[in-house]
Each structure stands twice: as structure tokens, then as C-alpha cells.
MARDO-897081 format. One record per residue (C-alpha): residue in one letter; x, y, z. Coordinates in steps of 0.25 Angstrom, whole numbers, padded with zeros to 4 digits, always signed. Layout:
REM MARDO-897081
AXYZ/...
END
This chain:
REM MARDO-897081
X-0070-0013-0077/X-0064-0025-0072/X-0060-0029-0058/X-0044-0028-0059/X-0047-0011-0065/X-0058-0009-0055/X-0049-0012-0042/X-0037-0004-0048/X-0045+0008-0054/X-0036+0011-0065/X-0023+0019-0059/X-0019+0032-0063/X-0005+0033-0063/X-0001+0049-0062/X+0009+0052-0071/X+0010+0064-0064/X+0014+0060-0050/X+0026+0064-0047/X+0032+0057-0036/X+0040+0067-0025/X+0045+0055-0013/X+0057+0052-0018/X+0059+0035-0017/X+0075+0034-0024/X+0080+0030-0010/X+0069+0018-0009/X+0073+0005-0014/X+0063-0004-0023/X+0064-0019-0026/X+0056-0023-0040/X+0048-0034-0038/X+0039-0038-0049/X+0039-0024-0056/X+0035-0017-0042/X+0047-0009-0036/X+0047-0012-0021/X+0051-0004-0008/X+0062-0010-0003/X+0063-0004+0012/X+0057-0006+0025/X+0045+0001+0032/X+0057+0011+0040/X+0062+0015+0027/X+0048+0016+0021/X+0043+0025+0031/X+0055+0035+0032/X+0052+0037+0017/X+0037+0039+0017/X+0038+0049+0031/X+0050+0056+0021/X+0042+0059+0010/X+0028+0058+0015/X+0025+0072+0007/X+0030+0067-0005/X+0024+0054-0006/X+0010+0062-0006/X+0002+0056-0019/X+0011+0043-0020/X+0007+0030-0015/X+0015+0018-0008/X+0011+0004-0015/X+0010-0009-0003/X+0013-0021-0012/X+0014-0037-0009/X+0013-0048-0019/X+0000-0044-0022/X+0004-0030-0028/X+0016-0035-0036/X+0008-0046-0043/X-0001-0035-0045/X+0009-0028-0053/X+0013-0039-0060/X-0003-0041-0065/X-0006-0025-0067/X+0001-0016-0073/X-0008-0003-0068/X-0005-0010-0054/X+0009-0012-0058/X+0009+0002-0059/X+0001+0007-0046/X+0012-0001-0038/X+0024+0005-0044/X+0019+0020-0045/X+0018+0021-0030/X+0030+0029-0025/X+0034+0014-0016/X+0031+0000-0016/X+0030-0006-0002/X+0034-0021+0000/X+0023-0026+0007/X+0024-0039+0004/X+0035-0049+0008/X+0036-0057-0004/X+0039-0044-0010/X+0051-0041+0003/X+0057-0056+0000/X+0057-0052-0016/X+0065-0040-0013/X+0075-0046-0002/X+0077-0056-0014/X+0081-0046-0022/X+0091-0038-0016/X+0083-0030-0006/X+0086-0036+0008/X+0082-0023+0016/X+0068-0024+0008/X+0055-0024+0019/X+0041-0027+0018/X+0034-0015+0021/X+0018-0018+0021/X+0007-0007+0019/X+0001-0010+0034/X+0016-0008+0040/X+0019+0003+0032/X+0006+0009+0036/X+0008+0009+0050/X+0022+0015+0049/X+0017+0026+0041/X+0006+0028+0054/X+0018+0027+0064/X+0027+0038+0057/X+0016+0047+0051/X+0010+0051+0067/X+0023+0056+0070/X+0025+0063+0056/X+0012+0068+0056/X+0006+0061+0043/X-0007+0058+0040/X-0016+0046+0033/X-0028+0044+0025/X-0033+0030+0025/X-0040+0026+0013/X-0049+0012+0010/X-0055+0001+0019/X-0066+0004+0028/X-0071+0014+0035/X-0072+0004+0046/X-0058+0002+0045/X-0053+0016+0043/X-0061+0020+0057/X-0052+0010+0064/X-0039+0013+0057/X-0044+0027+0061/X-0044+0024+0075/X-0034+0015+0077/X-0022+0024+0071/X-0026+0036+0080/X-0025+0025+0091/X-0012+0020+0085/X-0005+0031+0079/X-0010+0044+0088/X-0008+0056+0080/X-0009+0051+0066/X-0016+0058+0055/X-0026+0052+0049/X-0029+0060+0037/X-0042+0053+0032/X-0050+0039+0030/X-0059+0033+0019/X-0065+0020+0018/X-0063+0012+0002/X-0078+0012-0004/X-0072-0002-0010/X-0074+0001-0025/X-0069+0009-0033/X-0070+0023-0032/X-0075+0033-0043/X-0068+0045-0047/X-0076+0055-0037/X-0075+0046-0024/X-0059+0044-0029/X-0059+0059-0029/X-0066+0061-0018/X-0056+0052-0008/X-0044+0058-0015/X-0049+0073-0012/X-0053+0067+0004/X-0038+0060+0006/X-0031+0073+0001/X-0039+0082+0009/X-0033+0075+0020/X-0019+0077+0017/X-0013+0062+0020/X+0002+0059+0021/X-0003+0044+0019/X-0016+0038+0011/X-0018+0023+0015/X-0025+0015+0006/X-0033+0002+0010/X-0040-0003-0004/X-0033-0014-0006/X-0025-0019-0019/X-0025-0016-0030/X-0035-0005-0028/X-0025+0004-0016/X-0014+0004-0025/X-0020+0009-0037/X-0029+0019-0028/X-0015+0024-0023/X-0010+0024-0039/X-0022+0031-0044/X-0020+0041-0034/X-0005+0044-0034/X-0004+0060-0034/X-0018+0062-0031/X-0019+0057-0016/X-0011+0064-0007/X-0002+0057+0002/X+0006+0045+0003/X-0004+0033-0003/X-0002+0019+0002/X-0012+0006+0000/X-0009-0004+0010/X-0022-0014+0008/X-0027-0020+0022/X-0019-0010+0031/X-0030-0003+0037/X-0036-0018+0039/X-0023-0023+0046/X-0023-0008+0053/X-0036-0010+0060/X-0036-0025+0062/X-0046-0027+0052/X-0036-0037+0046/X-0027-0045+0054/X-0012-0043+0050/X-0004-0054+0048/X+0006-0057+0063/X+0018-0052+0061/X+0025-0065+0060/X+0016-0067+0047/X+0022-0055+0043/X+0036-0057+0046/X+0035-0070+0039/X+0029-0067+0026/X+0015-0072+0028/X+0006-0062+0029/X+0001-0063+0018/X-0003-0077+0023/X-0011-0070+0035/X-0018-0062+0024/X-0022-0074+0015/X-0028-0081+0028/X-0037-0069+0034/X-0042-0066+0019/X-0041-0078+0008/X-0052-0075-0001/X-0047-0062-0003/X-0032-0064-0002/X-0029-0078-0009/X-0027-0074-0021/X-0018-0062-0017/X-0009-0071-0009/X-0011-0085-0015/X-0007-0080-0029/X-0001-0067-0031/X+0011-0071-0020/X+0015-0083-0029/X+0012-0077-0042/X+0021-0063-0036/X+0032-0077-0031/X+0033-0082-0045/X+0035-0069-0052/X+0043-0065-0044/X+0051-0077-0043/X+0050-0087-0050/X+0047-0077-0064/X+0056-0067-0058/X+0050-0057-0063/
END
């Protein structure tokens, strides 16, 4: 098996998922073949609180430049991305495409801001969390940070990544211990592609509302270093990124963001 079908485990797409939130009211923008939320982080929450029951099973895809070159590479990722009941833009390149477009009141919406909000609204409506991936290093200070910051937040369950590819009885076996917890909310930190397509694979069979937002938990805990919010603000997180991990991060940034500029528009695709 090579490394490209190794990290993505070959997605099974349920024909028989049925989705039940219904999303005719939300605005998308297509940008390279992904259809993109156009909303804000207001808007966005009101929606998940909403129909928090009914987006049990689905999943929320976070994508950047990264993602949509992805799905302009892979069609099997092409299809995790779309099959998600949203598309969040969480990156800005992907905001000033939409605004180019048509879509003024588009927003970026990242997967560590959106993660937060969903711990801000869900003390007061009682929903819970399961945290899947990282550390368990990491998952202990998360654990202790949010009962600092959130008091009164359900936390429905934790479990580390094993960092390899799981076999069909330890996939079981973590899809019977998150849905013995009942979660309104699965986070997922395994990075991409192999969130995304965990999220994919498991649409209908995980209960509650699945969401892979890569170095949040890191970010969360301080393990990582955001970007200041002037980087943010500005565009140039991504930047910050680059800086604190290059060997991992150079090719991600220093080629798909100009190969994701050209096609979309010079080739206007």
C-alpha cells in the first residue's frame, strides 16, 4: 500500500446516510469544486445549537488552501470534503476568493475559533464533548484547562491517536467507547488528510456532530503558539505557522498557496 492510501484509509462513503439538518437557508461560494460556507462565526453557531440533534452522524469539514488543493489532486479527498454537511472557510485566501465573487458578508471561520465558540454556548446548553487524537499529555491539560475555563462543561470522553493506522477491531473499539458516551460534539486532532477522511469513513456510524480541526487542541493548551492577532487579522498566519515548523510546513505553504492562486486565478478555474 502506498503512502497517499495509507494516510487516507480508503473512505467509505454511506450511501445510506440520510442527512436530517436541514442547510437550504446557508449560502456556499464554489471555489475550485468545494462549495464553501459563506457566513460568519454568529450565524454558524445559531445553526449548529439549532439542529445540534440532527447533525448527530454528520461531520463539518475545516478547509484552507491546503484542502482545496487537495481536492483538486484527489478525487476520494474531493469527495470527503464535499460529503460533510458544511465547509468552513478557514482560510483567508479562501474569504478574499469569495468576496471576489459576489459574497461581501463571507467570513473566515477557523476550526480553533469555531471550537472555542462551540465551548462557550454548549455550558449554557448543556452539550457535551469527546476529544479524539493528539496526546495523552495533551488531552490531560485540555481536560484541565477547560473545567478551569468553561466551569460546567461536559466532557463526554478523551483518547489519545495511536499515530498509525488503526485496524478494523481498535477502529471498532473507539467507535463503541465514543458512542457509549453520547457526545453532542466529536473533535478530531489527527491531522490532514487523515481527520477528514476518519470523519468521512465514519458519517452515520459515530454519533454526534464530527469536526477535525488539526492543531486546535495544541493551540488550546499552549503546546503551539497561535499566530498574534494582528498576523491574523492581516492574513499571515499562515506565515507564523511556516516560521515555528518549516520542515514540516514548507511545502504546504510554499507550494499549494501559489499552485491554489494560479488555478484559481490565473487558470480560473
Amino acid at each position: 500500500m502506498n503512502k497517499s492510501a495509507s494516510n487516507k484509509q480508503t473512505p467509505v462513503y454511506r450511501q445510506e446516510f440520510v442527512r436530517k439538518a436541514d442547510t437550504s437557508n446557508l449560502k456556499t461560494c464554489d471555489i475550485l469544486g468545494s462549495a464553501i460556507l459563506v457566513s460568519n462565526m454568529n450565524e454558524l453557531a445559531d445553526f449548529i445549537v439549532n439542529n445540534i440533534k440532527d447533525l448527530s452522524g454528520d461531520y463539518i469539514t475545516v478547509s484552507a488552501t491546503n484542502e482545496i488543493v487537495m481536492s483538486l489532486k484527489d478525487p476520494d479527498f474531493s469527495r470527503c470534503q464535499n460529503g460533510g454537511v458544511l465547509t468552513i472557510p478557514d482560510g483567508a485566501p479562501l474569504v478574499t476568493f469569495g468576496r471576489k465573487h459576489g459574497h461581501s458578508e463571507m467570513e473566515r471561520i477557523t476550526g480553533p475559533d469555531l471550537m472555542l465558540r462551540m465551548f462557550e454556548v454548549s455550558v449554557a446548553h448543556g452539550l457535551s464533548h469527546y476529544f479524539y487524537g493528539n496526546t495523552q499529555e495533551t488531552l490531560d491539560l485540555m481536560y484541565e484547562k477547560l473545567n478551569k475555563d468553561y466551569p460546567g462543561i461536559k466532557i463526554a470522553g478523551m483518547h489519545p491517536s495511536l499515530y498509525r493506522d488503526l485496524s478494523p477491531e481498535e477502529d471498532a473499539k473507539i467507535v463503541d467507547e465514543i458512542n457509549s458516551t453520547h457526545p453532542d460534539f466529536v473533535w478530531f486532532c489527527l491531522g490532514a488528510p487523515k481527520g477528514p477522511f476518519f470523519a468521512a469513513r465514519h458519517q452515520g456510524i459515530i454519533k454526534g456532530l464530527m469536526i477535525s480541526v488539526g492543531a486546535a487542541f495544541d493551540f488550546y493548551t499552549g503546546k503551539i503558539d497561535r499566530a498574534p492577532e494582528w498576523m491574523q487579522k492581516h492574513d499571515l498566519e499562515w506565515l507564523y505557522r511556516l516560521i515555528q515548523e518549516p520542515q514540516r510546513l514548507i511545502k504546504r505553504y510554499g507550494y499549494n498557496i501559489p499552485y491554489f492562486l494560479w488555478h484559481a486565478y490565473v487558470l480560473k478555474r
